[in-house]
Backbone bond lengths (Angstrom), bond angles and torsions (degrees), N, CA, C in turn:
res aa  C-N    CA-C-N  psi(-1)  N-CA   C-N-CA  omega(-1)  CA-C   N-CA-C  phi
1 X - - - 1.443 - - 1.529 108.08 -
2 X 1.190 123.82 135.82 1.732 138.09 143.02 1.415 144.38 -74.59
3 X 0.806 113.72 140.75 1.533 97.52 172.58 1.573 110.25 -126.39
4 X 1.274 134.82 115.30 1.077 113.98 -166.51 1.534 105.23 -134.65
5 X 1.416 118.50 142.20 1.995 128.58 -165.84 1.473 91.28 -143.53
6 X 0.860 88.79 149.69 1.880 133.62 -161.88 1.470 126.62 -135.50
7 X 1.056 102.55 142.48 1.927 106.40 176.81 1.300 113.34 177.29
8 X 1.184 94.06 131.43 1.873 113.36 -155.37 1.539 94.09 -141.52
9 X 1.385 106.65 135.85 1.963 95.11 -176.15 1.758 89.14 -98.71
10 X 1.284 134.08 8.62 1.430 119.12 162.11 1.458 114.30 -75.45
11 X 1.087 116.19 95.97 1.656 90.88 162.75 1.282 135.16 -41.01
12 X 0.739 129.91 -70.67 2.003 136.99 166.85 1.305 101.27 -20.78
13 X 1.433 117.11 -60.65 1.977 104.05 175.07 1.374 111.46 -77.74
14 X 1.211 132.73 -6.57 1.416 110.88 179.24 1.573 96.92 -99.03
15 X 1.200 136.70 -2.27 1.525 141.29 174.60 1.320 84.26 -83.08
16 X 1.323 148.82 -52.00 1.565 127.54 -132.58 1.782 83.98 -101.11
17 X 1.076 119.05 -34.57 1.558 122.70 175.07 1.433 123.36 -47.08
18 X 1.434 84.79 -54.29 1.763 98.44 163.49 1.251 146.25 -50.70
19 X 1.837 86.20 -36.69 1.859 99.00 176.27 1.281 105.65 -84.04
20 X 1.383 114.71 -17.60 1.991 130.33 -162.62 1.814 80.66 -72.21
21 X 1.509 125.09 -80.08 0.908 125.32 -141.16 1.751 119.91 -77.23
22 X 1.754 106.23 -16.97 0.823 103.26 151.63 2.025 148.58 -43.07
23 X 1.240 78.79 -39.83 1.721 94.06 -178.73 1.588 100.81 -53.26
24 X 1.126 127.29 -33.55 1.176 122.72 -174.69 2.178 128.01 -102.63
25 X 1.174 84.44 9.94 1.746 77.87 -177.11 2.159 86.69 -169.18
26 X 1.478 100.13 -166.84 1.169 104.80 -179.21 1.800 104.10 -123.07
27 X 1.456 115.19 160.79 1.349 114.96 173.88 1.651 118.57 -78.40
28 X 1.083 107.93 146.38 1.817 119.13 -166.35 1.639 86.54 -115.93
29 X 1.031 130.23 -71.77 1.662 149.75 -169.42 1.498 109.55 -108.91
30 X 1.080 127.70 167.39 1.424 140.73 160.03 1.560 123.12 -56.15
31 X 1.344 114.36 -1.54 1.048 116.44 177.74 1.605 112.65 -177.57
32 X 1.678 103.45 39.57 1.303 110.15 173.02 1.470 108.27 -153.20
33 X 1.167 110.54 128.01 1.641 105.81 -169.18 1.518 94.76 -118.95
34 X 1.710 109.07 170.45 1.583 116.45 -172.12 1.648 85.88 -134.71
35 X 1.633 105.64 121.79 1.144 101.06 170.14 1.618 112.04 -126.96
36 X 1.452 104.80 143.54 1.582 106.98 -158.39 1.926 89.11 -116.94
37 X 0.896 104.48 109.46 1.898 121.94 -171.32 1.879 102.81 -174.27
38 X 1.332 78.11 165.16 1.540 105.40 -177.23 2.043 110.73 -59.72
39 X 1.151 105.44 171.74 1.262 124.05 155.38 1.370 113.46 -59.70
40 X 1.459 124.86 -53.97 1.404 103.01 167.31 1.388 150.07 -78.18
41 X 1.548 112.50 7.83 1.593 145.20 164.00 1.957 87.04 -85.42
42 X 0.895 125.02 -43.96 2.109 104.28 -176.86 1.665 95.89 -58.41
43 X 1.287 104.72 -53.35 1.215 110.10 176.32 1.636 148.87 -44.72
44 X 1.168 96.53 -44.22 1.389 108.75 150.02 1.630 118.47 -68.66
45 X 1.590 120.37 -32.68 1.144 104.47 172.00 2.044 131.58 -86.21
46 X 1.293 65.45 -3.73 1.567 96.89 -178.17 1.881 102.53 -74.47
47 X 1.300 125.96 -31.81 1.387 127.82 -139.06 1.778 87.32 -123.96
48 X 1.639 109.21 -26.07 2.116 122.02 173.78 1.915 80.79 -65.62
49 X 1.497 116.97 -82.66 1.287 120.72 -146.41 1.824 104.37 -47.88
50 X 1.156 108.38 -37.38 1.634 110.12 -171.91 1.688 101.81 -63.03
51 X 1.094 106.92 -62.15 1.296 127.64 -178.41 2.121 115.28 -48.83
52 X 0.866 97.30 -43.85 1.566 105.01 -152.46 1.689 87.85 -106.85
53 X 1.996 115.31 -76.00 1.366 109.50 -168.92 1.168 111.54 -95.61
54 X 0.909 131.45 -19.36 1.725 106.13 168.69 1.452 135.49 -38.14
55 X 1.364 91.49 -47.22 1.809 98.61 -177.86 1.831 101.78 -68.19
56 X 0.891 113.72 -6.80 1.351 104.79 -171.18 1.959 118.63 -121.06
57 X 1.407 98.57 9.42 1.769 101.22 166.95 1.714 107.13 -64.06
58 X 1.523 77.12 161.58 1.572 83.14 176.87 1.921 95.57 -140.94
59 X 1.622 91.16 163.68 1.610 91.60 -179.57 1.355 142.92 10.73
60 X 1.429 128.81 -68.50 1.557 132.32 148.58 1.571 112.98 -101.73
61 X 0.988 141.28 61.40 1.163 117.40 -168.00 1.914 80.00 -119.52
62 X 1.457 122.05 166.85 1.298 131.19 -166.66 0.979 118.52 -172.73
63 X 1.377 133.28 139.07 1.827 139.93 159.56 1.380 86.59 -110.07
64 X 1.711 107.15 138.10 1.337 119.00 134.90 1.274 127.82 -108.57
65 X 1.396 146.36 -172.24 1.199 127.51 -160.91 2.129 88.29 169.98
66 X 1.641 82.90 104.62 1.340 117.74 174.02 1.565 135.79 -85.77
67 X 1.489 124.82 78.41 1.372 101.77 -162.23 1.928 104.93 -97.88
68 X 1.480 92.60 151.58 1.652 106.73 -151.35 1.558 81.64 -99.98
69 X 1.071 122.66 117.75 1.761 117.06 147.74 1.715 127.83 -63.09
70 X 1.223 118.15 177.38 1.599 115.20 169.91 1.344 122.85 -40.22
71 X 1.226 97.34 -58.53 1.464 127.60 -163.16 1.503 113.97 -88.88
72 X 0.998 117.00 -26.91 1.554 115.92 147.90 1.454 132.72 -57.12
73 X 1.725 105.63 -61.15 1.341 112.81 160.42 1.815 121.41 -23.49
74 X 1.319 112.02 -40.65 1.441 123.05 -164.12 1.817 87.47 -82.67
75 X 1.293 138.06 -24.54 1.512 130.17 -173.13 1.659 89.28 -90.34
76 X 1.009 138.48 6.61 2.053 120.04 -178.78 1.220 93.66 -82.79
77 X 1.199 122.30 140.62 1.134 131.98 167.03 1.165 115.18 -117.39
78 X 1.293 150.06 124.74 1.394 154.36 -79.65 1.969 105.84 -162.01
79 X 1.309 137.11 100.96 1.432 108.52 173.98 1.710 119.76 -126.01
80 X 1.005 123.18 -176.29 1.424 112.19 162.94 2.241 103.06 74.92
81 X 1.575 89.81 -143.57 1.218 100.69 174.16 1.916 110.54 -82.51
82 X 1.153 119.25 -26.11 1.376 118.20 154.19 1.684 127.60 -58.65
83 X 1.349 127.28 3.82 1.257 112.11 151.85 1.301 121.23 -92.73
84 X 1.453 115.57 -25.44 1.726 115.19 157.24 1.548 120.46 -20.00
85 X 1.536 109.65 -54.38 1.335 133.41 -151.73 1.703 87.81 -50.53
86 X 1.517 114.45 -52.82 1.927 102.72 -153.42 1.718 91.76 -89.27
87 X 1.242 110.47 12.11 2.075 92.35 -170.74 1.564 98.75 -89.40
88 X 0.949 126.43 148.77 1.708 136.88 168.02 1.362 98.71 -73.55
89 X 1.369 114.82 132.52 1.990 134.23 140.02 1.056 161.45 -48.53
90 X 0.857 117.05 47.44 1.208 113.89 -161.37 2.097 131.67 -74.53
91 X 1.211 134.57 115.73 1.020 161.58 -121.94 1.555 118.55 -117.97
92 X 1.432 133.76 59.23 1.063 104.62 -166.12 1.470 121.00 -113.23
93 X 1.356 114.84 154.00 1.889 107.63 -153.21 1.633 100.66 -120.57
C-alpha cells in the first residue's frame, strides 16, 4: 500500500494530478490518496511524475509518496467514516 499527498499552487496541474492519480487508488483527504497495488503501479507513477510533473513544480509545490509495509498497515488506526474502509459487507438480496 501507498499513501501519496500532493500540492501544487497551480490549479490546472493539481486538477490534472488528481484525475492522473486517481485511476489508481481511492481519496483519504483532499489531496492524499491510499493506493493498494503492486510495485509496478508506484512505478508507473513514479516514471508519470518524473516525466510529466516534475518539470513543471514551482516554489513549494510537492508529492510525497508513502510506502506502507505489512506490518505497518496492522499499526493505522482507523476513525470516523474511515474505519468502514477495512470491515467486509455483507449484502443480502
Amino acid at each position: 500500500m501507498f499513501i501519496i499527498s500532493y500540492d501544487f499552487s497551480n490549479d490546472k496541474i493539481r486538477t490534472k494530478f488528481s484525475k492522473f492519480i486517481q485511476k489508481f487508488g481511492r481519496k483519504i483527504q483532499y489531496s492524499v490518496y491510499e493506493i493498494r497495488n503492486s510495485q509496478r503501479v508506484l512505478q508507473n507513477i513514479l516514471s508519470e511524475i518524473e516525466l510529466v510533473y516534475k518539470k513543471k513544480f514551482e516554489g513549494a509545490d510537492s508529492i510525497l509518496i508513502f510506502q506502507i509495509c505489512e506490518g505497518d498497515k496492522k499499526k493505522i488506526k482507523r476513525f470516523g467514516y474511515a474505519e468502514n474502509e477495512e470491515k467486509e459487507v455483507l449484502i443480502f438480496s
